[in-house]
C-alpha positions as CSV (number, residue, x, y, z in Angstrom):
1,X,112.3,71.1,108.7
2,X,110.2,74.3,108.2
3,X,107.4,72.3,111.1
4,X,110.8,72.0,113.7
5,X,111.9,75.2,113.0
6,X,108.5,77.1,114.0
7,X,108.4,78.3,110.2
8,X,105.0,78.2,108.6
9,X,104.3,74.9,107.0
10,X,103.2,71.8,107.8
11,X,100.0,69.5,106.9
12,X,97.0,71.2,108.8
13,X,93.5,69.8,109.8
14,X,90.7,71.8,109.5
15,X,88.0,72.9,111.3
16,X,85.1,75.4,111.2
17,X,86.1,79.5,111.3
18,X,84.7,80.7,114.3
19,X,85.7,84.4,113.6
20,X,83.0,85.3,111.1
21,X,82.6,89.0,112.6
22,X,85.0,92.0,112.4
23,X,86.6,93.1,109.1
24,X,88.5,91.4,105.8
25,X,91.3,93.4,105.3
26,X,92.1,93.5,101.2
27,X,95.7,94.5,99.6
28,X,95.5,95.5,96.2
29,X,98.6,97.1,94.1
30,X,97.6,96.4,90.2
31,X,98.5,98.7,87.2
32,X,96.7,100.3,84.4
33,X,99.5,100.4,81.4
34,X,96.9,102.4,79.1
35,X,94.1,103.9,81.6
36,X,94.6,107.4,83.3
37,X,94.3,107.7,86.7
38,X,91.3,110.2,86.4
39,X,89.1,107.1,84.6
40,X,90.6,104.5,87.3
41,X,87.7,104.2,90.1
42,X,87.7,101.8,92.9
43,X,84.8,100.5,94.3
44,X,83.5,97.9,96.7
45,X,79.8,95.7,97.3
46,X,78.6,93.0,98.9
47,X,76.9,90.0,97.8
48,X,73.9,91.2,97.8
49,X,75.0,94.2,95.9
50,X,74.8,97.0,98.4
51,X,77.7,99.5,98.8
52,X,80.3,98.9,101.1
53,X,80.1,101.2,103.5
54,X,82.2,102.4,106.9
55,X,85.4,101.1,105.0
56,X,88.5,101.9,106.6
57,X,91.2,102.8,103.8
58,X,94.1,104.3,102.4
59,X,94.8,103.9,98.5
60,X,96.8,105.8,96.7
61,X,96.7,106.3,92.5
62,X,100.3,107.3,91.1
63,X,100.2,108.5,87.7
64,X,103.1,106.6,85.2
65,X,103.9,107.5,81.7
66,X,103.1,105.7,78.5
67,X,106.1,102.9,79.2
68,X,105.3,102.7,82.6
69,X,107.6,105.3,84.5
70,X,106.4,106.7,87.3
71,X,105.2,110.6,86.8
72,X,105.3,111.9,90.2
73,X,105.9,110.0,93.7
74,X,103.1,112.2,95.4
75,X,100.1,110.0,94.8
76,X,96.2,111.1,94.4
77,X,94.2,109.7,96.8
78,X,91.4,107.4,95.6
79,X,88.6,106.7,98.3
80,X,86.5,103.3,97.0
81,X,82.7,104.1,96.7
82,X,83.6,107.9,96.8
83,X,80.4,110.1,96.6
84,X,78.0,107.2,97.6
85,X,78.7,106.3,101.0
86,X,75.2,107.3,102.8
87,X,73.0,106.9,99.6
88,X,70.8,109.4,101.5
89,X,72.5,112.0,100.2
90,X,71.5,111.6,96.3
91,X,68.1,110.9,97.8
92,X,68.2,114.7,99.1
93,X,69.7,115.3,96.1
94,X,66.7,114.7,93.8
95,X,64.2,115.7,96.4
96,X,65.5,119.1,96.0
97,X,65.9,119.4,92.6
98,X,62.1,118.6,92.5
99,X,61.2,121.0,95.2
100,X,59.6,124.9,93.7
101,X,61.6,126.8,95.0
102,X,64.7,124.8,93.8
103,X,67.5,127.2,92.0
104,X,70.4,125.5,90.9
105,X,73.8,127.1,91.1
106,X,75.4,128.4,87.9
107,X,78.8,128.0,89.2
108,X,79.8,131.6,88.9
109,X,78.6,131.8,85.4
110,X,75.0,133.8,86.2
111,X,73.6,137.2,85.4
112,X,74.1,138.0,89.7
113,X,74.1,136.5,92.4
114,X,70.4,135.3,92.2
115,X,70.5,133.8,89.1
116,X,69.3,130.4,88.6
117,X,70.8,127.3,86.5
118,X,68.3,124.3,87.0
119,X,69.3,122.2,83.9
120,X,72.7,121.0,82.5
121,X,71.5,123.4,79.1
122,X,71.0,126.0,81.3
123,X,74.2,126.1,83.0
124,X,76.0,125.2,79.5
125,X,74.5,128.6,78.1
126,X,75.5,130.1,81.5
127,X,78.9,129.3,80.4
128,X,78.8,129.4,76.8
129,X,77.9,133.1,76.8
130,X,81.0,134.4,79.4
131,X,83.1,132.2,77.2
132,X,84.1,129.9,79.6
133,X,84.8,125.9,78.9
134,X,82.4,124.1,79.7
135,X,83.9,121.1,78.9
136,X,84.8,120.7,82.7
137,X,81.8,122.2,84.8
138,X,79.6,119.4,82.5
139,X,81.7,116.8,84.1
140,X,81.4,118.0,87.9
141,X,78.3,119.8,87.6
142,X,75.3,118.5,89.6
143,X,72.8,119.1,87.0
144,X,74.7,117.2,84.0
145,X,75.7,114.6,86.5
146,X,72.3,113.9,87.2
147,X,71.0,114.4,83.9
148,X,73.2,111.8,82.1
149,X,74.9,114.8,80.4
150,X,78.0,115.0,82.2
151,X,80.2,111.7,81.0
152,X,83.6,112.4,80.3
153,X,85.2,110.8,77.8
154,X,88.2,108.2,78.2
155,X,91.5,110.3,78.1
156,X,94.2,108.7,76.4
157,X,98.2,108.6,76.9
158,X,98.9,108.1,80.7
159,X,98.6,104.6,82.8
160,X,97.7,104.2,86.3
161,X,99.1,102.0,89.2
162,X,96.9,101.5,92.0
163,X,97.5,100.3,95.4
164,X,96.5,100.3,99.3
165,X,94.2,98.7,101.7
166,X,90.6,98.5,102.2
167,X,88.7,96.8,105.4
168,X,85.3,95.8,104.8
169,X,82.6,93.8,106.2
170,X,83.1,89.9,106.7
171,X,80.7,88.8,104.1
172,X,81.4,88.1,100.5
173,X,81.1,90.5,97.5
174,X,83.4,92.2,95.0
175,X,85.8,94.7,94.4
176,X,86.3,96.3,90.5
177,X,87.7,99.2,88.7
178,X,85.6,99.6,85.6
179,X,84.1,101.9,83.5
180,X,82.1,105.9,83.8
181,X,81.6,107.1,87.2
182,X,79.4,105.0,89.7
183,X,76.4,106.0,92.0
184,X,73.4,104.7,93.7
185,X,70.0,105.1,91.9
186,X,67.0,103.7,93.1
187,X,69.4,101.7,95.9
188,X,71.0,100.2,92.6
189,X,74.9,100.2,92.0
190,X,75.3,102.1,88.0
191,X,78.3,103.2,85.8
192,X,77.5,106.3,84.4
193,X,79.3,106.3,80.5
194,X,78.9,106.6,76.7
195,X,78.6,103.3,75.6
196,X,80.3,104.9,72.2
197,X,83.2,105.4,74.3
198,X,83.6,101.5,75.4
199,X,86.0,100.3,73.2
200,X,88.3,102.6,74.6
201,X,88.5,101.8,77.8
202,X,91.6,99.5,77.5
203,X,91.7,97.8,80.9
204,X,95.0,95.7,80.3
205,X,96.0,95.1,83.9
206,X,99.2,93.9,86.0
207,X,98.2,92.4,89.6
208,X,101.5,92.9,91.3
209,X,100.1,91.7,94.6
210,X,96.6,90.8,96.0
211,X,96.2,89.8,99.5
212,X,93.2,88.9,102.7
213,X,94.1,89.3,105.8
214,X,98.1,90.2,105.6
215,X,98.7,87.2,102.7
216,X,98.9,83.6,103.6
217,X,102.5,81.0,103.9
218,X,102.4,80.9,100.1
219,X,102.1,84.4,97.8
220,X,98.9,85.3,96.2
221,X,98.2,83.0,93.8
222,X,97.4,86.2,91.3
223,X,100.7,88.0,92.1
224,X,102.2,88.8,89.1
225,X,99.5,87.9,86.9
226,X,99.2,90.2,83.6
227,X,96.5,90.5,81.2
228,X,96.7,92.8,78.2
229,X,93.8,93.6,75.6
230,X,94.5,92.6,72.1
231,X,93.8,94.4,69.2
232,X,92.2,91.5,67.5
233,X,89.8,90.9,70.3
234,X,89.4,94.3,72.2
235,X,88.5,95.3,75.4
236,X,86.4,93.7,77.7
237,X,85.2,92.4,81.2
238,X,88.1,90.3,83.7
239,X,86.6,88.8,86.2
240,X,88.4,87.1,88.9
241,X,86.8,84.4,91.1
242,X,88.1,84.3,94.1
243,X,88.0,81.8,96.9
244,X,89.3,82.9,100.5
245,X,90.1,79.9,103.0
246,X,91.4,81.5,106.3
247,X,94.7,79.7,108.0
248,X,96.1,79.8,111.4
249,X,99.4,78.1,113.1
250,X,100.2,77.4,116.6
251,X,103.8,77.5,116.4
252,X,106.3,75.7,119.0
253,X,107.4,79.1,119.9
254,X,104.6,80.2,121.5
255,X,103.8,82.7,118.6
256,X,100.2,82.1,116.9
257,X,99.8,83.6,113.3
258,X,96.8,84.4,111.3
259,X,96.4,84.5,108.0
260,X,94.3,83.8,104.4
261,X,95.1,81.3,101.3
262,X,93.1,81.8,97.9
263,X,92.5,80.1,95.1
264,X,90.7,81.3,91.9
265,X,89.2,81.0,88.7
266,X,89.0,83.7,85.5
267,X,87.4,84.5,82.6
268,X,87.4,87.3,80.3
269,X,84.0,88.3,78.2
270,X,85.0,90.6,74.8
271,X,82.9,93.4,74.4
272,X,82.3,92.7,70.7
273,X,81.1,89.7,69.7
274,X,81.3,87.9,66.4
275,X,77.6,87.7,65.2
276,X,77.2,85.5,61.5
277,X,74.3,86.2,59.0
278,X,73.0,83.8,56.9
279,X,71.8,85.1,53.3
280,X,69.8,82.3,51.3
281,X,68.7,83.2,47.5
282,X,67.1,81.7,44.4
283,X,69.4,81.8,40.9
284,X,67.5,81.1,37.9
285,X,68.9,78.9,35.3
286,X,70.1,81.4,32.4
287,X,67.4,81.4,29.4
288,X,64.7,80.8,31.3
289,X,62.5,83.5,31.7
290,X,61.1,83.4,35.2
291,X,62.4,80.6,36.0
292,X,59.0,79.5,39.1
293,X,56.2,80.5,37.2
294,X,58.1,78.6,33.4
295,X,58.8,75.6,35.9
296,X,62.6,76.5,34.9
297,X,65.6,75.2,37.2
298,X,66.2,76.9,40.3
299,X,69.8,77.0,41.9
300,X,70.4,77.5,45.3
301,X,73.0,79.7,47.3
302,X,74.0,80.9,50.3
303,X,76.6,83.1,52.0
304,X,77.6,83.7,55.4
305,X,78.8,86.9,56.3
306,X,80.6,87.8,59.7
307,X,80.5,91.3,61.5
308,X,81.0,92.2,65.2
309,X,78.3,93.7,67.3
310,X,79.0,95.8,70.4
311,X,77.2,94.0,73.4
312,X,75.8,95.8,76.7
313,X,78.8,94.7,78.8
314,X,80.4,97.0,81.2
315,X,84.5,97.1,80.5
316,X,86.6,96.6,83.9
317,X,88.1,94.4,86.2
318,X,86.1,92.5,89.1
319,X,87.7,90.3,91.9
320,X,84.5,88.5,93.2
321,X,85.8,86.8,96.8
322,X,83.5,84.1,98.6
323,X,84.9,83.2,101.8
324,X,85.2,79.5,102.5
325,X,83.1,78.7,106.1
326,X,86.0,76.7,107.2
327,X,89.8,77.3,108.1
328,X,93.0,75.5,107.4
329,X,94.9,75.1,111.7
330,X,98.3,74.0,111.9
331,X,99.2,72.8,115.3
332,X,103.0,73.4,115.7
333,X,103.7,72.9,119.6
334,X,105.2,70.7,121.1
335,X,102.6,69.4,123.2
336,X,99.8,68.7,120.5
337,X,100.2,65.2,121.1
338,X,100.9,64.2,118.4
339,X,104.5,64.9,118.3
340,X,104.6,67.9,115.7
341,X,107.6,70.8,116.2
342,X,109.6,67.7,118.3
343,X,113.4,66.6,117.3
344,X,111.6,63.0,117.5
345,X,109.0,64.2,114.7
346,X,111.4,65.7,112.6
347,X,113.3,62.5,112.6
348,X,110.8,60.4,112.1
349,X,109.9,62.4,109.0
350,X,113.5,62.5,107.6
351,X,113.7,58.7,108.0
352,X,110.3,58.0,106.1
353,X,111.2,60.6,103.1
354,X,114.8,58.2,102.7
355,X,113.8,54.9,103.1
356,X,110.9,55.9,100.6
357,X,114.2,56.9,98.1
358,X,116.0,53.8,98.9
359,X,112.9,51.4,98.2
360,X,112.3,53.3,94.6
361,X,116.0,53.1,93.7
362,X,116.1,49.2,94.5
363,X,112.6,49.0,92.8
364,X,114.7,50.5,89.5
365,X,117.8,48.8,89.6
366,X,115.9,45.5,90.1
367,X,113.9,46.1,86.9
368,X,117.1,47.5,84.9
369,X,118.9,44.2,85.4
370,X,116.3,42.3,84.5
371,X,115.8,44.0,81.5
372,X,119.7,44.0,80.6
C-alpha cells in the first residue's frame, strides 16, 4: 500500500553509488547524564586518521542538572576539531617557542610590560606571587598547554546533551567525544589528560538520534539507545561500528528522495581489567627439620589472587562509519515496467498476501482433523 501510495517502501534493487563526491551530512543529539559540558569535546577524522577539516557545522552543548533538567536554553557552542583545524598553526606554535628572541606572555601577571613568562613554572610564579589563581591560566595557558602541565581535571555534578550537524568529506572515519583536550602533534591526533583522572570520566551516554544524510525510511537504528557505566565494571571505551548504505526512491509522483540506512555493531572495552596472580609454595611436613636437604615431605599450595589493573585505554565514545560502495534504489513510477506504484500492482500484491493466508489456514485445519 505504502509502494501505491508514493510513501517510502517497497523492495529495492541495488546498484553501484555513483555520488561518491560532495559531503556526508551527520546528525548527532546524544546526552552525557554525569559529564559536564566543559569535559564534552567533539571531534572528527578520517580513515586514515587525519583531522577533518573545512567541516561545515552548527552544534550546540546545553548544560542539564544532575537528573537531567535542562540548566539554561541558551546553549554553548561546540565547534568539532576546535583549535586544530590548519595544524600549521601548532607548527608555528613550537617554532616560536624555540626561536631566541622568544618571550612568552605572562598574562598580565609580569613585573611590566616587558616581562617575560617562557615556561608553565614561570608563569605559575608570575601568578603565584600577585596572588592570583592559577588554577585557570594553567588550563588555557600556552606554555602549560604545551608542556603537558595544563590538564584539567574531570569536574563533577553537571551532565551534558549534545546535538547539531556536521558535513564532512565523503570518505569514512570517526566521530567521538572522549577524554582531555585533543591536538595534533607530529601530524598525530592526541588526548591530552591525567591518566589518574580516568576513572572519572563517566561516559554513560543516551543516543537520542543519529542520522547520514537527513535519516533513511526506517529511524536510526541507534535512536534511543542508552548505555550507562556501572559501578562494578567502571568506565570505559563505546565504540560504535557503523555501516552507511545510501537509499534513493523514484516515487510515482514525480518526487525523488535521497537518503541513508545503517546498521551497526558495538562493543564496550573496561578500563580496568581483572588481572589474576598465581602464588605457588613449598610447606614442609611439621617435625621435619628442613624438610629438602632431611628428604622430609613436601606439600604443595597455591593461591590465586585477583586485582584490577588500569590499562592505557582512552575513555569515550567513538562512532566509526564505513560507507557501503553500493546503494539501495526503489523505483516507484509508474512506468518502470515492471508495474510498481500501479492499481494493477497493488492488486496483484493484495491477492498473493491472501491466497498465501487461505492456503496456510486449509494447510491447519486439514492437519487438525486428522489429528482429532
Amino acid at each position: 500500500v505504502a509502494v501505491y501510495l508514493g510513501g517510502k517502501g517497497g523492495s529495492g534493487t541495488v546498484r553501484v553509488d555513483t555520488e561518491t563526491g560532495g559531503k556526508l551530512e551527520i546528525f548527532l543529539n546524544v546526552t552525557f547524564p554525569a559529564l559536564s559540558c566543559v569535559d564534552v569535546h567533539l571531534d572528527a577524522m578520517d580513515v586514515a586518521g587525519d583531522n577533518q577539516l573545512d567541516m561545515s557545522d552548527s552544534f550546540k552543548k546545553y548544560r542539564l542538572t544532575p537528573t537531567g533538567k535542562p540548566i539554561d536554553n541558551e546553549g554553548i557552542s561546540e565547534i568539532p576539531n576546535e583549535g586544530e583545524e590548519g595544524g600549521g598553526d601548532k607548527k608555528d606554535e613550537v617554532e616560536e617557542w624555540e626561536r631566541d628572541d622568544y618571550c612568552g606572555d605572562c598574562y598580565g601577571a609580569g613585573e611590566n610590560e616587558s616581562s617575560c613568562c617562557n615556561t608553565c613554572d614561570e608563569l605559575m610564579s608570575a601568578y603565584s606571587k600577585r596572588g592570583w589563581n592559577t588554577r585557570s591560566i594553567a588550563a588555557e595557558s600556552e606554555q602549560c598547554k604545551r608542556e603537558g602541565k595544563g590538564i584539567k581535571k574531570i569536574e563533577k555534578g553537571e551532565g551534558c546533551r549534545l546535538e547539531g550537524v556536521m558535513k564532512v568529506n565523503k570518505v569514512a572515519g570517526n566521530f567521538h567525544v572522549a577524554m582531555g583536550e585533543s591536538m595534533v602533534r607530529d601530524g598525530r591526533h592526541i588526548h591530552q589528560f591525567l591518566p589518574e583522572d580516568a576513572p572519572n570520566y563517566n561516559c554513560s551516554h543516551i543516543i537520542h538520534e543519529l542520522s547520514f544524510d537527513g535519516g533513511g525510511v526506517n529511524p536510526g537504528a541507534l535512536d534511543g539507545r542508552v548505555r550507562y557505566v556501572s559501578k562494578e565494571v567502571g568506565t570505559g571505551l563505546y565504540q560504535y561500528f557503523i555501516k552507511i548504505v545510501p537509499h534513493s526512491i523514484k516515487r510515482s509522483d514525480g518526487i525523488n528522495w535521497r537518503g541513508s540506512e545503517y546498521s551497526h555493531t558495538e562493543r564496550f572495552r573496561p578500563l580496568f581489567v581483572d588481572v589474576v596472580d598465581n602464588h605457588d609454595w613449598r610447606i614442609f611436613d611439621e617435625g621435619k627439620k628442613r624438610g629438602v636437604e632431611t628428604g622430609g615431605a613436601v606439600k604443595h599450595s597455591s593461591k590465586e589472587e585477583h586485582h584490577k589493573v588500569q590499562t592505557s585505554l582512552l575513555p569515550g565514545v567513538f562512532w566509526v562509519y564505513e560507507l557501503h560502495p553500493f546503494e539501495i534504489h526503489d523505483d516507484q513510477s509508474s512506468g518502470n515496467g515492471n508495474g510498481k506504484g500501479t492499481l494493477g500492482y497493488l492488486v496483484v500484491r493484495i491477492m498473493a498476501v491472501v491466497g498465501g493466508v487461505v492456503t496456510i489456514v486449509g494447510w491447519m485445519g486439514t492437519w487438525i482433523d486428522e489429528i482429532g
